[in-house]
N, CA, C and O atoms as a printed pandas DataFrame, in Angstrom:
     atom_number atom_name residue_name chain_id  residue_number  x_coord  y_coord  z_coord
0              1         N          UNK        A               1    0.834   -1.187    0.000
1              2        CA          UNK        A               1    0.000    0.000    0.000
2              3         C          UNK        A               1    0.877    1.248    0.000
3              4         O          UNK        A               1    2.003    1.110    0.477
4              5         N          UNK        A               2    0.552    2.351   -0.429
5              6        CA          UNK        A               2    0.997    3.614   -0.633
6              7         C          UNK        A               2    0.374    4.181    0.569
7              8         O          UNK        A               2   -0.837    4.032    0.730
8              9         N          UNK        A               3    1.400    5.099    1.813
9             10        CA          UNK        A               3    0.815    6.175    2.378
10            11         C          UNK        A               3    1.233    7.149    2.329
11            12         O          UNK        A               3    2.460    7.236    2.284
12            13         N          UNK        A               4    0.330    8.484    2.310
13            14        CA          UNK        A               4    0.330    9.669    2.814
14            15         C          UNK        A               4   -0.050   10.261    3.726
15            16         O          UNK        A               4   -1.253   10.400    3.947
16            17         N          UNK        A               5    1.090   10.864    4.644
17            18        CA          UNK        A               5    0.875   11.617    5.756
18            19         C          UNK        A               5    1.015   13.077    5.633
19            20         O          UNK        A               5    2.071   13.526    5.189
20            21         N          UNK        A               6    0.073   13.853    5.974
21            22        CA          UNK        A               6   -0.094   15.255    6.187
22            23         C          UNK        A               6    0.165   15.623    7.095
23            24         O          UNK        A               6   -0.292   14.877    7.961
24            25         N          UNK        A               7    1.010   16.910    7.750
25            26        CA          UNK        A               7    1.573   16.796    8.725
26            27         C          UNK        A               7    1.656   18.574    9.121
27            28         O          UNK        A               7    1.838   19.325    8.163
28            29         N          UNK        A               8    1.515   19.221   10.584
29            30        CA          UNK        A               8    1.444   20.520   10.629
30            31         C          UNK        A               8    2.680   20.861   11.278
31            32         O          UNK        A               8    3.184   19.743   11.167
32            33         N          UNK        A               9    3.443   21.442   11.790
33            34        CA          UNK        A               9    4.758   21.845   12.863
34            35         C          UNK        A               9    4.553   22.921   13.094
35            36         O          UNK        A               9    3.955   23.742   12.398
36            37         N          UNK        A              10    5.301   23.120   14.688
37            38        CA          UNK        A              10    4.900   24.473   15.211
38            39         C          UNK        A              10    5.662   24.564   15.996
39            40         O          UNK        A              10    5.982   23.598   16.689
40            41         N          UNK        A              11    6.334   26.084   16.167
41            42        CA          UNK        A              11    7.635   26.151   17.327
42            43         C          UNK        A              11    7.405   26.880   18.371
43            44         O          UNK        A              11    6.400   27.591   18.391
44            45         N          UNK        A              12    8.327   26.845   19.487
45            46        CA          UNK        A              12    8.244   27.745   20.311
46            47         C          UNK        A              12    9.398   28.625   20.527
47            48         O          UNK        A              12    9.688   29.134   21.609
48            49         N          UNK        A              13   10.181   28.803   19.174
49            50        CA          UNK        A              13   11.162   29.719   19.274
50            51         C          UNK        A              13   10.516   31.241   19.676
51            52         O          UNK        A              13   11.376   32.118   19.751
52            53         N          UNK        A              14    9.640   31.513   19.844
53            54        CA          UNK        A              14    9.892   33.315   19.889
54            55         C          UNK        A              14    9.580   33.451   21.542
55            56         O          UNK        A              14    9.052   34.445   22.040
56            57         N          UNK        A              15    9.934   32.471   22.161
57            58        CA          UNK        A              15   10.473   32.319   23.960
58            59         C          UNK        A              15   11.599   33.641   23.305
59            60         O          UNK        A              15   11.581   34.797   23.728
60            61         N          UNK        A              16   12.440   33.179   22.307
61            62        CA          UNK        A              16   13.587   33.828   22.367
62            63         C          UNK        A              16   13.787   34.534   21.589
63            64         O          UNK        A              16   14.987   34.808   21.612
64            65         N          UNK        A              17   13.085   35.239   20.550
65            66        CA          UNK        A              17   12.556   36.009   19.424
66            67         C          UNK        A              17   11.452   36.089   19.029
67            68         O          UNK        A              17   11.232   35.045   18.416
68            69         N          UNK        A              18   10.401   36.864   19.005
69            70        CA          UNK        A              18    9.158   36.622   18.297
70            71         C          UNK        A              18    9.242   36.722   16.655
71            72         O          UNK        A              18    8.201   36.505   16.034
72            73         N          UNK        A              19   10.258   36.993   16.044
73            74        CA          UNK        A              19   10.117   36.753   14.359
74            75         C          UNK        A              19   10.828   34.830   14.269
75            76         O          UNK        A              19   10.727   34.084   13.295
76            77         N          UNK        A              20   11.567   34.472   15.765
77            78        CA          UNK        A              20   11.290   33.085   15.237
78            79         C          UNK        A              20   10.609   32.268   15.080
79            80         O          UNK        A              20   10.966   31.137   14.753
80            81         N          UNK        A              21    9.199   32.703   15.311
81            82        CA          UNK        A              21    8.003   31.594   15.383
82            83         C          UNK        A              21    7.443   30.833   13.816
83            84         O          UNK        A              21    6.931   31.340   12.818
84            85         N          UNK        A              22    7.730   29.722   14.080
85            86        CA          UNK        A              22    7.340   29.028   12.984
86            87         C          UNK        A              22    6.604   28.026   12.677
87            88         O          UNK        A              22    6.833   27.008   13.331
88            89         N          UNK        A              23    5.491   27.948   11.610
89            90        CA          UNK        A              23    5.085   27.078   11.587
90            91         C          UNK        A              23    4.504   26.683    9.956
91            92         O          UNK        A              23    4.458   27.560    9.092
92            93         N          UNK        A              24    4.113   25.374    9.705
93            94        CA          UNK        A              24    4.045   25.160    8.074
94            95         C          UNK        A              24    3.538   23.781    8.281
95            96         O          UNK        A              24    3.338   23.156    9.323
96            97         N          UNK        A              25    3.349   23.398    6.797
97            98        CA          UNK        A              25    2.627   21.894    6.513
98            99         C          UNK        A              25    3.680   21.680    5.355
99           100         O          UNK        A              25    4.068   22.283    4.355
100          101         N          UNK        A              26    4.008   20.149    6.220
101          102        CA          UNK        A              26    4.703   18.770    5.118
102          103         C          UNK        A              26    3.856   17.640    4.882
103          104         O          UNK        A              26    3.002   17.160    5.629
104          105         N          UNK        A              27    4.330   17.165    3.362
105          106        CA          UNK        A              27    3.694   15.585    3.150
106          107         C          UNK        A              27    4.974   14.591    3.248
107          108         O          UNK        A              27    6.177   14.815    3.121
108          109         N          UNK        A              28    4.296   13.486    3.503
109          110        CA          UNK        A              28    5.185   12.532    3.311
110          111         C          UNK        A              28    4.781   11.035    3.040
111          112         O          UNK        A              28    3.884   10.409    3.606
112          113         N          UNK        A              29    5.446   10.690    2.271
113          114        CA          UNK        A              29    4.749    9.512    1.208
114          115         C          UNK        A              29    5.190    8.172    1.237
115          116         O          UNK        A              29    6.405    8.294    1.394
116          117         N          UNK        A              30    4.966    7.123    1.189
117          118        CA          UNK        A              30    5.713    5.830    1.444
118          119         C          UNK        A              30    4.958    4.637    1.292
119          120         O          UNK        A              30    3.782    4.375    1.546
120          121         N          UNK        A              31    6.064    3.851    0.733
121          122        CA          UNK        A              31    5.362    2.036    0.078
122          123         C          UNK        A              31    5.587    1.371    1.519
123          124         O          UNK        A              31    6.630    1.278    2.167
124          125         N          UNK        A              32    4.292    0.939    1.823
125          126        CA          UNK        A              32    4.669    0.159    3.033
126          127         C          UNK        A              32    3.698   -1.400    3.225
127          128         O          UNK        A              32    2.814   -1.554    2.382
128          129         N          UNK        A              33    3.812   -2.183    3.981
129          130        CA          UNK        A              33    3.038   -3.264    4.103
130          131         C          UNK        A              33    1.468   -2.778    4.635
131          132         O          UNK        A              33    0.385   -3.040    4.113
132          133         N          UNK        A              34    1.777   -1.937    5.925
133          134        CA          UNK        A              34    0.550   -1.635    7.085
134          135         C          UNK        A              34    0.866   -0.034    7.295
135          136         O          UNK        A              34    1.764    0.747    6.976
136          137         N          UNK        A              35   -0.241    0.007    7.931
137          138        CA          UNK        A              35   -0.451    1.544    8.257
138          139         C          UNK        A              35    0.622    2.001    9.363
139          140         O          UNK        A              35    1.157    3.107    9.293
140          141         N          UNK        A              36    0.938    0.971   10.513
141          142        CA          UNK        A              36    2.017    0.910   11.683
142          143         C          UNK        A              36    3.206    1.208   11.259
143          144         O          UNK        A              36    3.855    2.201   11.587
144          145         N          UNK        A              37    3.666   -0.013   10.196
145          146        CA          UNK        A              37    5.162    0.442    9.145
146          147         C          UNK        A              37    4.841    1.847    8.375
147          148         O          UNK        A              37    5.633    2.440    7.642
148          149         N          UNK        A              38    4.071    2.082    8.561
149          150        CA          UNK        A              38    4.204    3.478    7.084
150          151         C          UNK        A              38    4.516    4.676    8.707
151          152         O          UNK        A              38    5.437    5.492    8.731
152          153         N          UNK        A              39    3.484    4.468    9.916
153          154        CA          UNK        A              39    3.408    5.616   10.854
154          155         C          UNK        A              39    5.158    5.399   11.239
155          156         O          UNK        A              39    5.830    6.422   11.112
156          157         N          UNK        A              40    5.844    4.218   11.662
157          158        CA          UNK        A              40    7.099    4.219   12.215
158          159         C          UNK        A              40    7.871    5.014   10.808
159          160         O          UNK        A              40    8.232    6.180   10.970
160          161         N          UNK        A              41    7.983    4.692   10.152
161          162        CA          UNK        A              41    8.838    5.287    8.646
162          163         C          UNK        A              41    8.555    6.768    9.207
163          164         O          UNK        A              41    9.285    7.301   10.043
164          165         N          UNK        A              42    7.676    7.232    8.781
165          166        CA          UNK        A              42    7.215    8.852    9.140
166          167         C          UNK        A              42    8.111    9.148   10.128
167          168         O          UNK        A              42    9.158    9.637    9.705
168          169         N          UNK        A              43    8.019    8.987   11.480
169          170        CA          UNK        A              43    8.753    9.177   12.291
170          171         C          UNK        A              43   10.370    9.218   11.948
171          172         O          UNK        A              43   11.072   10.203   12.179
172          173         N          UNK        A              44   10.808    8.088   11.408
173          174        CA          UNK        A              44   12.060    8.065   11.678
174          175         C          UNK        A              44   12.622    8.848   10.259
175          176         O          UNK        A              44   13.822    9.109   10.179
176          177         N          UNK        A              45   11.700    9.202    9.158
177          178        CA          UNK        A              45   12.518   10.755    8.506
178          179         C          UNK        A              45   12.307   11.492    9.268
179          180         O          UNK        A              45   13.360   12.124    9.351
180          181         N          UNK        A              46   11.473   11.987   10.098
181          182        CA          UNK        A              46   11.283   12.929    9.868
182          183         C          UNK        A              46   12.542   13.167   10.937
183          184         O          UNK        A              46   13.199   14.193   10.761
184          185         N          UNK        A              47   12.975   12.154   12.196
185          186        CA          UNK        A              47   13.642   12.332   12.967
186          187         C          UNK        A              47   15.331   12.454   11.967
187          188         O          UNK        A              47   16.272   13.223   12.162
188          189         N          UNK        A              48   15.230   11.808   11.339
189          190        CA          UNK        A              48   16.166   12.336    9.550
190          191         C          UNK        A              48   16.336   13.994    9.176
191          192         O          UNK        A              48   17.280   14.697    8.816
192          193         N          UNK        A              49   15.088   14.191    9.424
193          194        CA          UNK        A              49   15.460   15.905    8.775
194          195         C          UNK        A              49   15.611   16.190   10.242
195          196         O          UNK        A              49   16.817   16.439   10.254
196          197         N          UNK        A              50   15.208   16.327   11.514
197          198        CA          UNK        A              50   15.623   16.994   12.404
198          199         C          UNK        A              50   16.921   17.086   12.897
199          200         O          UNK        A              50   17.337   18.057   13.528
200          201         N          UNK        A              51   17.962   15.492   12.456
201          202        CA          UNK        A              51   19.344   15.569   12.920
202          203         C          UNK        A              51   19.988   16.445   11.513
203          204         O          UNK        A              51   20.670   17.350   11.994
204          205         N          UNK        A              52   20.025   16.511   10.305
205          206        CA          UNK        A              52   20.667   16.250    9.282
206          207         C          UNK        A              52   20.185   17.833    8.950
207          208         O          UNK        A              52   21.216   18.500    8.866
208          209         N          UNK        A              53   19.242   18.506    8.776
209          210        CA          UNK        A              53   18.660   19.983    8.114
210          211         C          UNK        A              53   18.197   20.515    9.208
211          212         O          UNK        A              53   17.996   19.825   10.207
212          213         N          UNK        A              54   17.955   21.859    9.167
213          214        CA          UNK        A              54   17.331   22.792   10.250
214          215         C          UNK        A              54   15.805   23.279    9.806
215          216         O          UNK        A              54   15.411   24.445    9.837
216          217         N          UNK        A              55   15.131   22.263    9.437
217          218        CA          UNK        A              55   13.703   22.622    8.854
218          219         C          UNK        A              55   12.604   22.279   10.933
219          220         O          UNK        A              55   11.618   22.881   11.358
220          221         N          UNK        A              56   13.443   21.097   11.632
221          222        CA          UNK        A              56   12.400   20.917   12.940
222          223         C          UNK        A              56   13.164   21.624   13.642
223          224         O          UNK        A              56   13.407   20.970   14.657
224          225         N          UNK        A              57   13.915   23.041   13.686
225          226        CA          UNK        A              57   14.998   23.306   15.003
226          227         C          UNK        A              57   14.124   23.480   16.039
227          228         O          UNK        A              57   12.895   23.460   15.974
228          229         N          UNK        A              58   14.952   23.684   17.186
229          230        CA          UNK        A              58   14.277   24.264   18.586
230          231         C          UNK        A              58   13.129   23.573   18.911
231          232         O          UNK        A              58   12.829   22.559   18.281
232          233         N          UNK        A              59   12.209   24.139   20.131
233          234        CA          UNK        A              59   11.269   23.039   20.823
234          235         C          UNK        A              59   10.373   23.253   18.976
235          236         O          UNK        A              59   10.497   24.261   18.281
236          237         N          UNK        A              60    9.620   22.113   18.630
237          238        CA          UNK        A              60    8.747   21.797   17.910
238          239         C          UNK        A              60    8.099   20.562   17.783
239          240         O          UNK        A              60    8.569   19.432   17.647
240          241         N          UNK        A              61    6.740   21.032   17.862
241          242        CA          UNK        A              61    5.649   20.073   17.945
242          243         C          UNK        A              61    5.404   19.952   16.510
243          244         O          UNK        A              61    5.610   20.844   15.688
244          245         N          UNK        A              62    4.815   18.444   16.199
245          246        CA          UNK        A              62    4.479   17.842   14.757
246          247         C          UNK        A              62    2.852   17.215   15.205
247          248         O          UNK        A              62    2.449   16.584   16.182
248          249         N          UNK        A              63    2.294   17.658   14.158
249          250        CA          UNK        A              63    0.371   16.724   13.915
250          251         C          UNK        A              63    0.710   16.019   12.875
251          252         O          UNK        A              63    1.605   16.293   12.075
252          253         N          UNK        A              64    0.022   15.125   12.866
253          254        CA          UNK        A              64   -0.639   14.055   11.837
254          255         C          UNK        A              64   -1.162   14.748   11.213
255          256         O          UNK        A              64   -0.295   15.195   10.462
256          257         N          UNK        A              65   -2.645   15.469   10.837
257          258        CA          UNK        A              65   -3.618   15.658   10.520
258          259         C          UNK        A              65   -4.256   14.812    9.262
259          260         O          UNK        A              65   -5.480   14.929    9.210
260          261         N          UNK        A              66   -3.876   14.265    8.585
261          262        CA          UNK        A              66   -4.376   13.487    7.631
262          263         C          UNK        A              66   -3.743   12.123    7.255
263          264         O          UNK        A              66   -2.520   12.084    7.124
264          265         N          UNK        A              67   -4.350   11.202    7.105
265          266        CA          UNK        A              67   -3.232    9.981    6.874
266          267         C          UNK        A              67   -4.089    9.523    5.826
267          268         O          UNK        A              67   -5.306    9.577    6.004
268          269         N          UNK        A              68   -3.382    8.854    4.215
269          270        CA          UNK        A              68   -4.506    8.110    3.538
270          271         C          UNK        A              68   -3.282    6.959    3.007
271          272         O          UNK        A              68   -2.070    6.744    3.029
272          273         N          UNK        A              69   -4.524    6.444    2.550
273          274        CA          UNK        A              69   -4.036    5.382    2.114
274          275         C          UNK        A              69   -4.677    4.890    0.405
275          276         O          UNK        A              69   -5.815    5.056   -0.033
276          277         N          UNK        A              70   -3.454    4.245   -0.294
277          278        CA          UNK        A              70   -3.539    4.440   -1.772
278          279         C          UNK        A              70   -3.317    3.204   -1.751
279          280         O          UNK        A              70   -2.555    2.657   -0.954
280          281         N          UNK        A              71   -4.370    2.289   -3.180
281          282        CA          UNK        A              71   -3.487    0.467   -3.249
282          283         C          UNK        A              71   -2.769    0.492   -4.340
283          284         O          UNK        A              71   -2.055   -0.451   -4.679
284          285         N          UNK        A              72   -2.947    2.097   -5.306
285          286        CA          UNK        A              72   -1.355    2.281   -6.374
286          287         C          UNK        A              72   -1.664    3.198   -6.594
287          288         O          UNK        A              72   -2.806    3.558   -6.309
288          289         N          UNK        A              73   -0.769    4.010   -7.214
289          290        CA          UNK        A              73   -0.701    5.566   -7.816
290          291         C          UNK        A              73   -1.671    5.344   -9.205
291          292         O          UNK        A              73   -1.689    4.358   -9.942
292          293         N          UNK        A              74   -2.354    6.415   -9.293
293          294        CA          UNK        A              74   -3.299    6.413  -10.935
294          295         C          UNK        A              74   -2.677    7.081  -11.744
295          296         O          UNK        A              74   -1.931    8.059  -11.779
296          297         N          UNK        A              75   -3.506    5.767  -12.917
297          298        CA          UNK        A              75   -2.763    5.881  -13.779
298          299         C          UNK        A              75   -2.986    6.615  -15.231
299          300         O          UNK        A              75   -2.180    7.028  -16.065
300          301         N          UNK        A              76   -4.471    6.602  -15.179
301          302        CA          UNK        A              76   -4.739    7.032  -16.065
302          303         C          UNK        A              76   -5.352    8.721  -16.014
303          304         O          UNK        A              76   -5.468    9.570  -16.897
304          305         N          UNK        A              77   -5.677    8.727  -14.491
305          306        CA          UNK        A              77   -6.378   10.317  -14.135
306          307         C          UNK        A              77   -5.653   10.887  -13.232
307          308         O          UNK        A              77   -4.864    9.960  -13.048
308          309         N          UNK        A              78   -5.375   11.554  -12.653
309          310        CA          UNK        A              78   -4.613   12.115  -11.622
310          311         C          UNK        A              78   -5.586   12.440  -10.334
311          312         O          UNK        A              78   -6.520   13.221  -10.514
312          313         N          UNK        A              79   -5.370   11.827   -8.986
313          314        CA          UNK        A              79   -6.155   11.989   -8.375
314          315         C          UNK        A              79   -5.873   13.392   -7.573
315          316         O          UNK        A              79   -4.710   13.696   -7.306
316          317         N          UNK        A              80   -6.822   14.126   -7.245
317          318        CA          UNK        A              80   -6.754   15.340   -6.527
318          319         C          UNK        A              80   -6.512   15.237   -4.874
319          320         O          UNK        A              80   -7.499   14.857   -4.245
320          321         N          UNK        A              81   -5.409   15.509   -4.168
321          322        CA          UNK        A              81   -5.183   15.175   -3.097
322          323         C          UNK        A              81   -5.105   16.807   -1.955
323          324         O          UNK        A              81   -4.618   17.819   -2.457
324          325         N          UNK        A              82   -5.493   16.835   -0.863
325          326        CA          UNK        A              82   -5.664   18.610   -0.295
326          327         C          UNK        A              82   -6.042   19.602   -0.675
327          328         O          UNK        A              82   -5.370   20.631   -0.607
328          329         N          UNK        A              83   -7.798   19.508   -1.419
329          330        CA          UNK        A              83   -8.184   20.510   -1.230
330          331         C          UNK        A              83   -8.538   21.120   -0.300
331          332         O          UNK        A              83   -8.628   20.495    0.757
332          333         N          UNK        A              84   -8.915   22.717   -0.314
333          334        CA          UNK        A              84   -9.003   23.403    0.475
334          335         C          UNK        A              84   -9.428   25.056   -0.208
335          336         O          UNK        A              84   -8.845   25.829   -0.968
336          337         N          UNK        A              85  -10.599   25.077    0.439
337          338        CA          UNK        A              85  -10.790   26.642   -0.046
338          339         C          UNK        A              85  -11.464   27.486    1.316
339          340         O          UNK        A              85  -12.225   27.128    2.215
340          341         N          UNK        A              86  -10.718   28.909    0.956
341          342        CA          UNK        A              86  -10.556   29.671    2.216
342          343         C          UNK        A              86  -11.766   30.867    1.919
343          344         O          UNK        A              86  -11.769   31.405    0.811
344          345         N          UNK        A              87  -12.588   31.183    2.746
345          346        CA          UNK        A              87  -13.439   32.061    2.546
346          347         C          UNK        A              87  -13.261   33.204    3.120
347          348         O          UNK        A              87  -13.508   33.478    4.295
348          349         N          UNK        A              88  -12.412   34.557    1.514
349          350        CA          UNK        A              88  -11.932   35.585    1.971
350          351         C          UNK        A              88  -10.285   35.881    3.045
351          352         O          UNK        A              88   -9.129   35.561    2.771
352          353         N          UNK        A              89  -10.803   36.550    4.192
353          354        CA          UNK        A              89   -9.494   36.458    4.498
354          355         C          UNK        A              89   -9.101   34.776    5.725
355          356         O          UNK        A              89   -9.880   34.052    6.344
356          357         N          UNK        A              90   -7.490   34.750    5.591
357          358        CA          UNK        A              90   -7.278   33.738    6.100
358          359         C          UNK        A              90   -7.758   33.242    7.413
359          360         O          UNK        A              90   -7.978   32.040    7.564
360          361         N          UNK        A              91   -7.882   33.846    8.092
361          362        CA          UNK        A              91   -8.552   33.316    9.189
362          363         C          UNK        A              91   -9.706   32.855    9.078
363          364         O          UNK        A              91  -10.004   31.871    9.755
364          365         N          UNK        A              92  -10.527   33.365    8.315
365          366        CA          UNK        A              92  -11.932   32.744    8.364
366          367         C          UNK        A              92  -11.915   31.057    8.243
367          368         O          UNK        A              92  -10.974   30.280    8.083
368          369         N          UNK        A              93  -13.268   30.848    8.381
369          370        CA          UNK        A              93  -13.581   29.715    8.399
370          371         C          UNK        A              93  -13.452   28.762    6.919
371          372         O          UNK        A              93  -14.230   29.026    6.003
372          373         N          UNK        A              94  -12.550   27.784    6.775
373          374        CA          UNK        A              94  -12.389   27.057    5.549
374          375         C          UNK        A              94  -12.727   25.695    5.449
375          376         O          UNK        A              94  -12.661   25.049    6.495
376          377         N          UNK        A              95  -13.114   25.049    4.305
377          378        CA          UNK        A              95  -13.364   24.112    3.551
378          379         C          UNK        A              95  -12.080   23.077    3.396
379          380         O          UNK        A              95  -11.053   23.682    3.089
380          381         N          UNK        A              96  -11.946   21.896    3.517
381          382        CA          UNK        A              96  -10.998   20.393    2.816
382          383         C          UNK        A              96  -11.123   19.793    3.122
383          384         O          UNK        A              96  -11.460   19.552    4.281
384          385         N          UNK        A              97  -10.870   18.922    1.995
385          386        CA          UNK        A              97  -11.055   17.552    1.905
386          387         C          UNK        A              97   -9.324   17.161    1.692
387          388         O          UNK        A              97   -8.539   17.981    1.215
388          389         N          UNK        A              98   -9.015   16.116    2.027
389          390        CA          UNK        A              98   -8.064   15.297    1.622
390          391         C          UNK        A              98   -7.731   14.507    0.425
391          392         O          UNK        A              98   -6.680   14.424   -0.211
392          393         N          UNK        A              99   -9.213   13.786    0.226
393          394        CA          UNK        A              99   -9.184   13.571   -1.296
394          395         C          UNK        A              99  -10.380   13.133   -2.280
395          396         O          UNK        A              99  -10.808   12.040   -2.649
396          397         N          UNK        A             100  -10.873   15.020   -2.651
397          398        CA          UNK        A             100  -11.974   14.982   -3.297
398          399         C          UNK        A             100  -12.189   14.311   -4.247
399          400         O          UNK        A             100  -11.432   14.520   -5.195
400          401         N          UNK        A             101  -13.315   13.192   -4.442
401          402        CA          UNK        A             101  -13.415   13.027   -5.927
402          403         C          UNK        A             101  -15.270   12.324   -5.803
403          404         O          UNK        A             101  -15.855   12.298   -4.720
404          405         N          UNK        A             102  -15.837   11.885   -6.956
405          406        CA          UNK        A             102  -16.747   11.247   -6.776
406          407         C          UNK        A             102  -16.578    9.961   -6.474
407          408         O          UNK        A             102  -17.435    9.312   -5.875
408          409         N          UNK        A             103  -15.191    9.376   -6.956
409          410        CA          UNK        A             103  -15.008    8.266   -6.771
410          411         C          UNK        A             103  -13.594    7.522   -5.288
411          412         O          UNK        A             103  -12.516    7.927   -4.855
412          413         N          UNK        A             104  -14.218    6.681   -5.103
413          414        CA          UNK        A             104  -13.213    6.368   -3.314
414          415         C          UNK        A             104  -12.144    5.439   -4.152
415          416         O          UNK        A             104  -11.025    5.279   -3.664
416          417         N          UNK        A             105  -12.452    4.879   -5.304
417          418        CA          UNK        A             105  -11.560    3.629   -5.487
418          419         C          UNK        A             105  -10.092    3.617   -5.158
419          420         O          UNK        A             105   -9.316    4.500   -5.522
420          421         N          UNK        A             106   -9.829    2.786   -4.599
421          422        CA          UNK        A             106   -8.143    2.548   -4.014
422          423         C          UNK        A             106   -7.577    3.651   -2.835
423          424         O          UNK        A             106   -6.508    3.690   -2.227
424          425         N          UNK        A             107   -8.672    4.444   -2.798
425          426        CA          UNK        A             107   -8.002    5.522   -1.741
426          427         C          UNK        A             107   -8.947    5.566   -0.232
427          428         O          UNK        A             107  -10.068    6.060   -0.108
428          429         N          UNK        A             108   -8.266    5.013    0.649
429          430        CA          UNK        A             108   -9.233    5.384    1.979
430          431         C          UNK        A             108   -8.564    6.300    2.763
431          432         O          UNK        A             108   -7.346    6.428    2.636
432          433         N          UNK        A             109   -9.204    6.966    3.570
433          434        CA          UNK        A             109   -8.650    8.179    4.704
434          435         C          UNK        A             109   -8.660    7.222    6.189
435          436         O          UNK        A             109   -9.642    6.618    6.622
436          437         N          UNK        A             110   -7.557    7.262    6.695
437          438        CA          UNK        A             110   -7.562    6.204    7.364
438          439         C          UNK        A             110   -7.725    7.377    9.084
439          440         O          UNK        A             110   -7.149    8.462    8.999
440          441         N          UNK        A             111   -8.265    7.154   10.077
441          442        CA          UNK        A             111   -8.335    7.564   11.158
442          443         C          UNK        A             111   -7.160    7.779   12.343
443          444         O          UNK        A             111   -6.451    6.959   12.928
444          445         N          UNK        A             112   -7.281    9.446   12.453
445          446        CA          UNK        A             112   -5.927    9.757   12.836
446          447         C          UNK        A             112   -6.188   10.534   13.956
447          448         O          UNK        A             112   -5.335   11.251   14.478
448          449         N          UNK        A             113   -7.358   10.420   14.356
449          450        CA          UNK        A             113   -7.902   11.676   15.596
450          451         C          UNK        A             113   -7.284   11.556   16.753
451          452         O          UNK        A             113   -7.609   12.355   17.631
452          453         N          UNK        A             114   -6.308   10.602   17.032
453          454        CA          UNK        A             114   -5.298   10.808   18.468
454          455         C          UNK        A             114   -4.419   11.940   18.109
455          456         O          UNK        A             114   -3.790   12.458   19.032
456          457         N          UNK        A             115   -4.321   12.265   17.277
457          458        CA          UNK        A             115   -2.741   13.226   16.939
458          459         C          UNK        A             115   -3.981   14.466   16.029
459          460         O          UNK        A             115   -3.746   14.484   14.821
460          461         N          UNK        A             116   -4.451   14.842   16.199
461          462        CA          UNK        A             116   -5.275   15.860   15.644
462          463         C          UNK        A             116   -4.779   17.145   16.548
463          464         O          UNK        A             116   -4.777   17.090   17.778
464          465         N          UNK        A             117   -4.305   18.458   15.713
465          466        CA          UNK        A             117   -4.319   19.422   17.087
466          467         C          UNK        A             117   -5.673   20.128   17.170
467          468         O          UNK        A             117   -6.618   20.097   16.383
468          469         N          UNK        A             118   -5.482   20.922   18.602
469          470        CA          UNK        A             118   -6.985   21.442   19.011
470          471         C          UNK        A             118   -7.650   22.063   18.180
471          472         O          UNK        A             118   -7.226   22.961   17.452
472          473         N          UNK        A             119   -9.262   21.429   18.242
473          474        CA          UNK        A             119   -9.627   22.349   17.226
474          475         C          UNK        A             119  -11.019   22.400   18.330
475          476         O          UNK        A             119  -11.289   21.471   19.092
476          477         N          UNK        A             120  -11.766   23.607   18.233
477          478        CA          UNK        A             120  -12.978   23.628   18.676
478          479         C          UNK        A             120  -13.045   23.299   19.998
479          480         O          UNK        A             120  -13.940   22.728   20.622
480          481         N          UNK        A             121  -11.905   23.762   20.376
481          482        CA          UNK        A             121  -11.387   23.618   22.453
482          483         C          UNK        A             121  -10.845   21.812   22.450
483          484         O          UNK        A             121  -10.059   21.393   23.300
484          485         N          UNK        A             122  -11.281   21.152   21.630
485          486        CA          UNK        A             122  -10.816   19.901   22.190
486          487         C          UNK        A             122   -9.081   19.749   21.990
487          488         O          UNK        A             122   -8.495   20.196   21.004
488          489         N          UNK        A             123   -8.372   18.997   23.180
489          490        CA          UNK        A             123   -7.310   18.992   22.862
490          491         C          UNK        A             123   -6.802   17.863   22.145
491          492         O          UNK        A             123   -7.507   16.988   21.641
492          493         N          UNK        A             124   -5.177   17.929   22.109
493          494        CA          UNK        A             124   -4.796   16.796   21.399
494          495         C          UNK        A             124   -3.098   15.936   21.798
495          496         O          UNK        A             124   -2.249   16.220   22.644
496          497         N          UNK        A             125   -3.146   14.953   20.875
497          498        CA          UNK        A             125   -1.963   14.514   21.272
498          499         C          UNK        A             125   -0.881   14.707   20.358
499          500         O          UNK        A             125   -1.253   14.855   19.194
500          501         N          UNK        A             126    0.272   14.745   20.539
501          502        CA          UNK        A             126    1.301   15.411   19.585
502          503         C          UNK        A             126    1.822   14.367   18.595
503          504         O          UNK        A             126    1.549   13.288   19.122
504          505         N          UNK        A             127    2.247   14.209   17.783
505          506        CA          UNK        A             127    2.687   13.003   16.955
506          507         C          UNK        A             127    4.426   13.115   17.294
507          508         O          UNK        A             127    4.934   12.109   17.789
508          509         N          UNK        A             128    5.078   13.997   17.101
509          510        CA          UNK        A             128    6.296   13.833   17.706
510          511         C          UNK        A             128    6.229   15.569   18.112
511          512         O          UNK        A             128    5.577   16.482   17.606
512          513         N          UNK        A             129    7.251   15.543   19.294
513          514        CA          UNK        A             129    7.831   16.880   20.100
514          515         C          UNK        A             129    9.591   16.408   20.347
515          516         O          UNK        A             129   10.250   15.421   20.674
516          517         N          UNK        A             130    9.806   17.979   19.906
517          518        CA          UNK        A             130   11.459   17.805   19.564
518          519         C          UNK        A             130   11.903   18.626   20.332
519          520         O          UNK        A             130   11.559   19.754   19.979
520          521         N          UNK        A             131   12.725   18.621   21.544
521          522        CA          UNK        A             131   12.863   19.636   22.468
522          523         C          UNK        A             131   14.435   20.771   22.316
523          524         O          UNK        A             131   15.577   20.317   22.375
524          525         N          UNK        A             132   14.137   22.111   22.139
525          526        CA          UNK        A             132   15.212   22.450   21.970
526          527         C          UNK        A             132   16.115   22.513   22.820
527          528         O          UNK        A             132   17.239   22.899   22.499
């Protein structure tokens, strides 16, 4: 199976600067047997870019937020993966899907709500925290 993980990061550098505060969304993609082997893989790049590049420096927290799962890449259509539409300015309230289409074939969204961050007061659990 093919997975994709969607993923949010967030720092707490501006303890020590407030223009260091950072935060952004990565994917990350991988041939794996099970959903367990694809979640350990995730982890251990990503623990890859945190020794090797300065993309996780300082304390930073990582979400899941989306995990799917593919039984092969298409071949003949291209499937649409993170939409998202924002109404007006950014803060407002927005629209996505992970992966719109009429059709589900070969692609399921697999359940990731332990590692979800807060949304709507509920809290959450972190997928990895990297301490500076």
């Amino acid at each position: 199976m093919i997975y994709i993980g969607k993923f949010l990061h967030a720092t707490n550098q501006q303890r020590t600067k407030e223009e260091n505060r950072r935060h952004g969304e990565f994917n990350l993609i991988i041939e794996a047997d099970d959903e367990q082997t694809a979640v350990d893989k995730f982890k251990e790049r990503i623990k890859d870019f945190r020794g090797k590049t300065e993309l996780f420096e300082g304390d930073c927290f990582i979400y899941m937020v989306h995990f799917l799962e593919l039984d092969e890449f298409p071949k003949d259509r291209a499937r649409m993966l993170y939409y998202k539409s924002i109404a007006g300015d950014p803060v407002m309230p927005y629209i996505s899907c992970s992966a719109p289409s009429g059709e589900a074939d070969a692609c399921k969204i697999l359940n990731w709500m332990e590692n979800r961050p807060e949304l709507d007061g509920r809290g959450t659990d972190v997928f990895m925290h990297f301490e500076g």
